[in-house]
C-alpha positions as CSV (number, residue, x, y, z in Angstrom):
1,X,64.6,-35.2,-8.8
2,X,64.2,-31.6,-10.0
3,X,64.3,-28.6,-7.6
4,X,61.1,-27.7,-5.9
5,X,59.5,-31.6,-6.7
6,X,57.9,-33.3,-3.8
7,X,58.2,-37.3,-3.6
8,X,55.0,-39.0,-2.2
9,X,56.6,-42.5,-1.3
10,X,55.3,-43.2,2.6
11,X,57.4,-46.9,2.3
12,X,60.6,-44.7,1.2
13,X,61.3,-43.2,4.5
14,X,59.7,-39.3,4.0
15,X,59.7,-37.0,1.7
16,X,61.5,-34.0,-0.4
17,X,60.8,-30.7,0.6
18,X,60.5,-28.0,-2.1
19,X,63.4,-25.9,-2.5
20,X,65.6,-28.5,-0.8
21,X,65.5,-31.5,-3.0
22,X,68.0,-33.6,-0.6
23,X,66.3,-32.4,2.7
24,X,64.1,-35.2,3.9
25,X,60.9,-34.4,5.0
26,X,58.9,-35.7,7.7
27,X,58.0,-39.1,8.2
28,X,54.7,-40.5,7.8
29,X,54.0,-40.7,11.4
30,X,55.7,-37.2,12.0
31,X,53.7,-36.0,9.1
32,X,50.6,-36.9,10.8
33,X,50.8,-35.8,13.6
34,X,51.8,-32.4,12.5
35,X,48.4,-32.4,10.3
36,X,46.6,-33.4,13.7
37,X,48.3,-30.2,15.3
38,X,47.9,-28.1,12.1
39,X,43.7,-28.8,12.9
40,X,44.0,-28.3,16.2
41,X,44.9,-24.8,16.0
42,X,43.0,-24.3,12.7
43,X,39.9,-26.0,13.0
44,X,39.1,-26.8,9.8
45,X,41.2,-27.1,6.8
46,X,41.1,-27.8,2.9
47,X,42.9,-30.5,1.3
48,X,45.3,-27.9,-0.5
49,X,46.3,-25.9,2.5
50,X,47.6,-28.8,4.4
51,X,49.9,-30.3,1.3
52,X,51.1,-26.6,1.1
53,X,52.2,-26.8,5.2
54,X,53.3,-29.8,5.1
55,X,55.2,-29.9,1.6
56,X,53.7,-33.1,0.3
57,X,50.8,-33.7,-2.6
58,X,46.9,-33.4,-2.2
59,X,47.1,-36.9,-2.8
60,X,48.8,-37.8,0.4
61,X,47.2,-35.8,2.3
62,X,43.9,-37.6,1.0
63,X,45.8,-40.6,2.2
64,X,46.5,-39.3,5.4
65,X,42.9,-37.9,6.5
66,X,41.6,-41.3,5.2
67,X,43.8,-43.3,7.9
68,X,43.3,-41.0,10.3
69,X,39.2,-40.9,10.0
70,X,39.5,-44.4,10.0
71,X,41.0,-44.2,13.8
72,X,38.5,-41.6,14.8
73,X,40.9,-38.5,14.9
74,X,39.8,-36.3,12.5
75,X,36.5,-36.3,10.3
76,X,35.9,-35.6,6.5
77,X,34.3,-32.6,5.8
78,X,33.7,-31.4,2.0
79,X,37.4,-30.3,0.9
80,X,39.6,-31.2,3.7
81,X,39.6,-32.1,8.1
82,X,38.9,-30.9,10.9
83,X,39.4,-33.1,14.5
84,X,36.5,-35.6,15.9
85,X,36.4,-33.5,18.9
86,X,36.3,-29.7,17.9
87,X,36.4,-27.7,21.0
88,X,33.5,-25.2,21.5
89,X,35.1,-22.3,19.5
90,X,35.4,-24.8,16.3
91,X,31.8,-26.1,16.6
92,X,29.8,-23.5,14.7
93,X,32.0,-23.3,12.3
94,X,32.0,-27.6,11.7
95,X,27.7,-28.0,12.1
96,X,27.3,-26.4,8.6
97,X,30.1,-28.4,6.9
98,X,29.0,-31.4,8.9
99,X,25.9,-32.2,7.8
100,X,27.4,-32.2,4.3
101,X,28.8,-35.4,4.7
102,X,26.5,-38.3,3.9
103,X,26.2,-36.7,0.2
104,X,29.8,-34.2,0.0
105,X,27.3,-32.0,-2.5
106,X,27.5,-28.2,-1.9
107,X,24.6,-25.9,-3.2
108,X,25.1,-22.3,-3.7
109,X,22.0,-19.9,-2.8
110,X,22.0,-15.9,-3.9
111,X,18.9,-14.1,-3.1
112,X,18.6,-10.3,-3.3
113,X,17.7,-9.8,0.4
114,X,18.4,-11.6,3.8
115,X,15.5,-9.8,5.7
116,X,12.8,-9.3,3.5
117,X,10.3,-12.3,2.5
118,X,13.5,-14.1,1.6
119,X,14.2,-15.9,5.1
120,X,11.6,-18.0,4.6
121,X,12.7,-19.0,1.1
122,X,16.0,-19.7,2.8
123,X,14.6,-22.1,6.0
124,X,12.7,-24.1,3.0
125,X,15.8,-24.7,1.6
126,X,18.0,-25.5,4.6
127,X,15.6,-27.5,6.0
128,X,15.5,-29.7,3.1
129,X,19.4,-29.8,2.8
130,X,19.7,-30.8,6.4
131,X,17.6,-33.7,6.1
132,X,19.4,-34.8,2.7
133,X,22.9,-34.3,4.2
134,X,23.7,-31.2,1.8
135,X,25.5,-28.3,2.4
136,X,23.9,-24.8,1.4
137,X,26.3,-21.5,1.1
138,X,23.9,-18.6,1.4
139,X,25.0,-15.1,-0.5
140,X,22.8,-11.9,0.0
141,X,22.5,-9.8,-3.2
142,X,21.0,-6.0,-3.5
143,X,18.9,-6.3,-6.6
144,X,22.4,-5.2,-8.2
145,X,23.1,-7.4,-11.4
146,X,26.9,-6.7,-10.8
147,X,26.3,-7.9,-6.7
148,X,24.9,-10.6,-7.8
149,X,26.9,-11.6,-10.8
150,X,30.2,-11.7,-8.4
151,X,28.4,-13.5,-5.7
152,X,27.3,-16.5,-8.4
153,X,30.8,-16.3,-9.7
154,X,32.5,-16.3,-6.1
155,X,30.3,-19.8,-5.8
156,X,31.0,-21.2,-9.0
157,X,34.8,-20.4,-8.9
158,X,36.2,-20.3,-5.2
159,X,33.3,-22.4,-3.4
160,X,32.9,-25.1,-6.1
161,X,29.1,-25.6,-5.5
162,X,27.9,-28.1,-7.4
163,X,24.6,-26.2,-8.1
164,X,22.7,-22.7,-7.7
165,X,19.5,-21.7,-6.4
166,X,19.4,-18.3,-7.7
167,X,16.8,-15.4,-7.5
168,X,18.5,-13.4,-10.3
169,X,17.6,-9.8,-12.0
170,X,16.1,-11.3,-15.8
171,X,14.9,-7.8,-17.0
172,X,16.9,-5.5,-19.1
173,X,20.0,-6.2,-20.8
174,X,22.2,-7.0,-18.1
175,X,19.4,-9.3,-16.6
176,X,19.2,-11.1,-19.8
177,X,23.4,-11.4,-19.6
178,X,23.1,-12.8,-16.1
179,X,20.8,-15.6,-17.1
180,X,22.9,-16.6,-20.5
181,X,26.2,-16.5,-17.5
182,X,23.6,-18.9,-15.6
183,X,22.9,-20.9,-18.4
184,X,25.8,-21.3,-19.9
185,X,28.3,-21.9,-16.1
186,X,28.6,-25.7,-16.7
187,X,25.9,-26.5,-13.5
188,X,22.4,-27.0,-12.8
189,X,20.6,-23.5,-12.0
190,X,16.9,-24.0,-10.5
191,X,15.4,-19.9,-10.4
192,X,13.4,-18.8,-7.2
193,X,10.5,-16.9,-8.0
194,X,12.4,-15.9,-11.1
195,X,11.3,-17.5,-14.5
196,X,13.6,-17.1,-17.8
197,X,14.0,-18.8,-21.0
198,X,17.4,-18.8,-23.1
199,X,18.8,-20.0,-26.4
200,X,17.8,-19.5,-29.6
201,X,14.4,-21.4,-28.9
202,X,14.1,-20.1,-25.8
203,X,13.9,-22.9,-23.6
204,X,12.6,-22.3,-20.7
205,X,15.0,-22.9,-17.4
206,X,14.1,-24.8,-14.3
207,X,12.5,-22.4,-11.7
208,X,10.0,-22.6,-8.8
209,X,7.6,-19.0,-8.6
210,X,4.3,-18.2,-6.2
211,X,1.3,-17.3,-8.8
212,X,1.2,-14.0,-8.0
213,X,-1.3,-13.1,-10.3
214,X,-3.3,-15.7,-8.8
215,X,-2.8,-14.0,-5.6
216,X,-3.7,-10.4,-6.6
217,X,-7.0,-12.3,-8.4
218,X,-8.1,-13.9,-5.2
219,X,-7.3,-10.2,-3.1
220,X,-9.9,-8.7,-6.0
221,X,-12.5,-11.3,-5.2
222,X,-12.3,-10.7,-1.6
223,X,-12.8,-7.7,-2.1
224,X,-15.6,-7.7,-4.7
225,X,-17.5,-10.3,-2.6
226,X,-17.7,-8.2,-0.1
227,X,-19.6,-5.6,-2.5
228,X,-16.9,-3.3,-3.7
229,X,-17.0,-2.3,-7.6
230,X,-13.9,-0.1,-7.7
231,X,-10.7,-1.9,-6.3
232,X,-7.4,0.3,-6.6
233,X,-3.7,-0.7,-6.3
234,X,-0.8,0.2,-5.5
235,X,2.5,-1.4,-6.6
236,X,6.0,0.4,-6.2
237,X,8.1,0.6,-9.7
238,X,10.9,-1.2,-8.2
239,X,9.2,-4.5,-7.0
240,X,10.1,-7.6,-9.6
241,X,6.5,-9.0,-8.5
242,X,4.7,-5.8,-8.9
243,X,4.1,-6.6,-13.0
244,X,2.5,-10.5,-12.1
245,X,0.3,-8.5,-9.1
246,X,-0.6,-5.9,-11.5
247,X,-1.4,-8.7,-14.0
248,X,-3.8,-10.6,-11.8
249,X,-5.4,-7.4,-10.4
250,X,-6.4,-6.4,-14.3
251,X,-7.7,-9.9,-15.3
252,X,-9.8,-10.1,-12.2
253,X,-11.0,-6.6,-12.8
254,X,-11.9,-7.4,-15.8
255,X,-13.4,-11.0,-15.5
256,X,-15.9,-9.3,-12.6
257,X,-16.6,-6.2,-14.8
258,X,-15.6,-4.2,-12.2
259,X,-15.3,-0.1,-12.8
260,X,-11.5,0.3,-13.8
261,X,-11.7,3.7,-15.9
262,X,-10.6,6.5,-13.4
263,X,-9.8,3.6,-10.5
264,X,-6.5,4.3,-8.9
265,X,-3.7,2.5,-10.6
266,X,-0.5,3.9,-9.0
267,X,3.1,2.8,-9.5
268,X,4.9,4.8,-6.7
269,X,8.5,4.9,-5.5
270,X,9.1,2.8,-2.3
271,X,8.6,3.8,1.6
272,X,12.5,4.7,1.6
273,X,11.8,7.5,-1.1
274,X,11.6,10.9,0.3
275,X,8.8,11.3,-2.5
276,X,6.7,8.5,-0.7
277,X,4.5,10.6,1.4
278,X,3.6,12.8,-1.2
279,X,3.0,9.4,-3.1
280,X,0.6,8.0,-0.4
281,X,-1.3,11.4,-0.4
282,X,-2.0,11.3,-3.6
283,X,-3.7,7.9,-3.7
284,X,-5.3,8.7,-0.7
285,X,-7.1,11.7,-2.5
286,X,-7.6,9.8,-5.7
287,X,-9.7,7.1,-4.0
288,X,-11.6,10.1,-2.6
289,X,-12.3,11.4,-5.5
290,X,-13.4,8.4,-7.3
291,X,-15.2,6.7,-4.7
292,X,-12.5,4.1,-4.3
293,X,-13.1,2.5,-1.6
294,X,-10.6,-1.0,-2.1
295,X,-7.4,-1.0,-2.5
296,X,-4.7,-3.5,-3.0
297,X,-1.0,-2.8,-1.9
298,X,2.0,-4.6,-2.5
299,X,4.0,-4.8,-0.5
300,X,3.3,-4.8,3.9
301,X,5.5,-1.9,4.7
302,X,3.8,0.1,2.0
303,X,0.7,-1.1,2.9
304,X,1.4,-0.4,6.6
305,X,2.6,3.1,5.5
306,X,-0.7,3.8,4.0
307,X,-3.0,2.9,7.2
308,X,-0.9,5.1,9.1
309,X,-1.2,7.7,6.8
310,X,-5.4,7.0,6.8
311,X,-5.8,7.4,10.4
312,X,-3.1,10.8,10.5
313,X,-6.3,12.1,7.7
314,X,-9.3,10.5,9.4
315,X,-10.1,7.8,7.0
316,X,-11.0,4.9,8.8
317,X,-9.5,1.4,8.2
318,X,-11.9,-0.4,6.9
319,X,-15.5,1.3,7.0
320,X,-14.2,4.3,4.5
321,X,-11.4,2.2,2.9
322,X,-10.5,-1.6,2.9
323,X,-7.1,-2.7,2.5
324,X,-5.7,-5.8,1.4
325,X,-1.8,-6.0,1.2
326,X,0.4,-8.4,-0.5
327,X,3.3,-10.7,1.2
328,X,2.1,-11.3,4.8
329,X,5.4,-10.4,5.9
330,X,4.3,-8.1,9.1
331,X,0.6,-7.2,7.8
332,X,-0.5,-9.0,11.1
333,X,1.1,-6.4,13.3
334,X,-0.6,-3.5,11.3
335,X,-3.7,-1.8,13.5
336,X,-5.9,-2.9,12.1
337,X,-4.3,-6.1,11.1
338,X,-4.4,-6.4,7.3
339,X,-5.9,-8.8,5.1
340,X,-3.4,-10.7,3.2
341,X,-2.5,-12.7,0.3
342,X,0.4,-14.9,1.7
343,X,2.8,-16.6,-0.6
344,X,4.0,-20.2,0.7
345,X,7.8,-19.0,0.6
346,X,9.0,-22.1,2.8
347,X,7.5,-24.4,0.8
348,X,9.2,-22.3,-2.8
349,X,12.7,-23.2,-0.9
350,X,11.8,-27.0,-0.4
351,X,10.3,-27.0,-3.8
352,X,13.3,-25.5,-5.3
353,X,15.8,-27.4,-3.3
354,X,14.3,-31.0,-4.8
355,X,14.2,-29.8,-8.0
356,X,18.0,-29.1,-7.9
357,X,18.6,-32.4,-6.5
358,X,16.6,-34.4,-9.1
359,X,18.7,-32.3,-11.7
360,X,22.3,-33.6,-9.9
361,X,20.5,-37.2,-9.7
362,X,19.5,-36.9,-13.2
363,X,21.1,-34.6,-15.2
364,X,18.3,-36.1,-18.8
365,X,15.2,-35.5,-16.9
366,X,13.2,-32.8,-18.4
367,X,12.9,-29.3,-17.8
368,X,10.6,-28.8,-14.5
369,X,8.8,-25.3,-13.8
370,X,7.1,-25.4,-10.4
371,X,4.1,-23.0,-9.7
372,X,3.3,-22.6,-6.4
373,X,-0.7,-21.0,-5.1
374,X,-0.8,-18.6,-2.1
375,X,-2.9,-18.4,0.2
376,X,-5.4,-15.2,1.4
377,X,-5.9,-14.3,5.3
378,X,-8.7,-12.5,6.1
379,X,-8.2,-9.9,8.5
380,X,-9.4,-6.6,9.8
381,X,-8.7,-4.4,7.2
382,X,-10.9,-6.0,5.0
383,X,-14.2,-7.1,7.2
């Protein structure tokens, strides 16, 4: 046998060790009980790290954990072991992992924030994935394409998920680039509250969204229906849902005749901007000027911002201005509480999550796009 070769023949005795082709190495029983050691001080361990210690082929070590989870001293998890009986300080790390193991299928999830309507999204989608015995690697993104092309590619090439729920940047170039990456990474991709189409025919690619034109529709009925005929808004440049809420505001404007010539339309930098008080002021005194006396904000810190801002000049919340925002993140713990259209984001994750799984089940079936309806709360700021 050449140098460095490792022999897996349990019935010959042991095995070689690399680099010393006529040193025995341990025997089977020796071998597994230094695996059983190896987990003990580890935790868990991948299939590839203990052939490396133990200087014998993935395949034994397959071999091995099989006979040993057969006797109850260690348990599969996805890749490798860990011990039946993890002390406390290996426990967290095994409850993930564990409930992978009636399916061994690993999803990979990248959203672009982990505090931000997005936790929601994310409890959807592990909920589901507990109850189907899946295992879900979350990555938080920044709205970067480069963050969240190296998070997907960290899943795709060192995780090995065997599919993505992605909310991905689509606009621009290096948008469009990310989806063909998506498209093209050899596994089933289901898009949250993202839609994109690629190929030459531009095929459209399996995604879940909220209607938030819908949304922003129902927000101007509210607030027509409770006699307004000027409704402004307020969207910040940044926001990927500002264009659908923008969309919805305009059609509804226009489908109620409502006054839209000289109605505040602002598209302002964020509540982080150092420009954003400035920004607010200048609504503010637009929708004086014009009688305004509607407006709809996306999204709740914004629209909490504004309020604020109101009372600091005297306008009152609602008799001299109603406010509806958009999200129902923390628009409840405004003063007054705010009006608000509220997207079903628990129910995006779960709808995501089962699309992804019909897609591993079925990998013919034909392209699904799933459009979810929010919901409007009526609050103070409004009534």
């Amino acid at each position: 046998m050449s140098n460095g070769a490792v022999r897996d023949d349990d019935q010959a005795g042991g095995v070689l060790t690399p680099g010393n082709p006529d040193a025995p190495g341990p025997l089977p029983d020796e071998r597994r009980t230094r695996m059983v050691e190896l987990l003990r001080r580890r935790g868990i361990m991948r299939v590839h790290d203990l052939a490396s210690e133990l200087a014998v082929s993935a395949i034994t070590i397959r071999r091995d954990i099989g006979l040993l989870a057969e006797e109850g001293v260690v348990r599969r998890v996805r890749g490798g072991a860990a011990l039946a009986e993890q002390p406390a300080r290996d426990r967290a790390a095994l409850a993930e992992r564990g409930r992978a193991e009636s399916t061994g299928l690993t999803v990979g999830m990248v959203v672009p924030s982990l505090d931000y309507y997005y936790p929601d999204v994310i409890r959807g989608v592990r909920e589901s994935a507990a109850a189907a015995g899946v295992r879900v690697v979350l990555r938080g993104a920044t709205y970067q394409v480069a963050d969240e092309r190296r998070q997907l590619a960290s899943l795709v090439d060192s995780v090995g998920v065997d599919g993505l729920l992605v909310t991905p940047t689509t606009e621009g170039g290096e948008g469009e680039e990310l989806v063909r990456w998506l498209h093209e990474a050899g596994l089933p991709v289901v898009l949250i509250e993202r839609a994109a189409a690629v190929g030459p025919y531009r095929e459209a690619m399996e995604s879940v969204v909220s209607d938030h034109a819908l949304g922003a529709a129902m927000a101007v009925r509210h607030l027509a229906v409770l006699g307004h005929r000027r409704v402004g808004l307020m969207t910040t440049i940044s926001s990927p849902t500002a264009p659908h809420v923008r969309a919805g505001w305009r059609q509804a404007c226009e489908e109620l005749g409502l006054e839209t010539e000289g109605t505040p339309q602002a598209r302002t930098v964020d509540r982080r901007d150092p420009d954003w008080a400035r920004a607010l002021d200048e609504m503010l005194d637009t929708c004086v000027a014009t009688g305004t006396r509607a407006l709809l904000v996306h999204s709740d810190p914004e629209a909490i911002s504004l309020v604020e801002r109101c009372q600091d000049r005297g306008i009152r919340v609602p008799r001299d201005l109603a406010v509806v925002t958009y999200d129902d993140e923390v628009a409840e713990m405004c003063d007054p509480p705010l009006t608000a259209i509220r997207p079903f984001k628990a129910d995006i994750g779960r709808a995501a999550f089962a699309l992804l799984i019909e897609r591993l089940r079925d990998p013919r079936r034909p392209v699904h796009r799933v459009v979810v309806g929010p919901q409007l709360i009526v609050r103070g700021s409004s009534s």
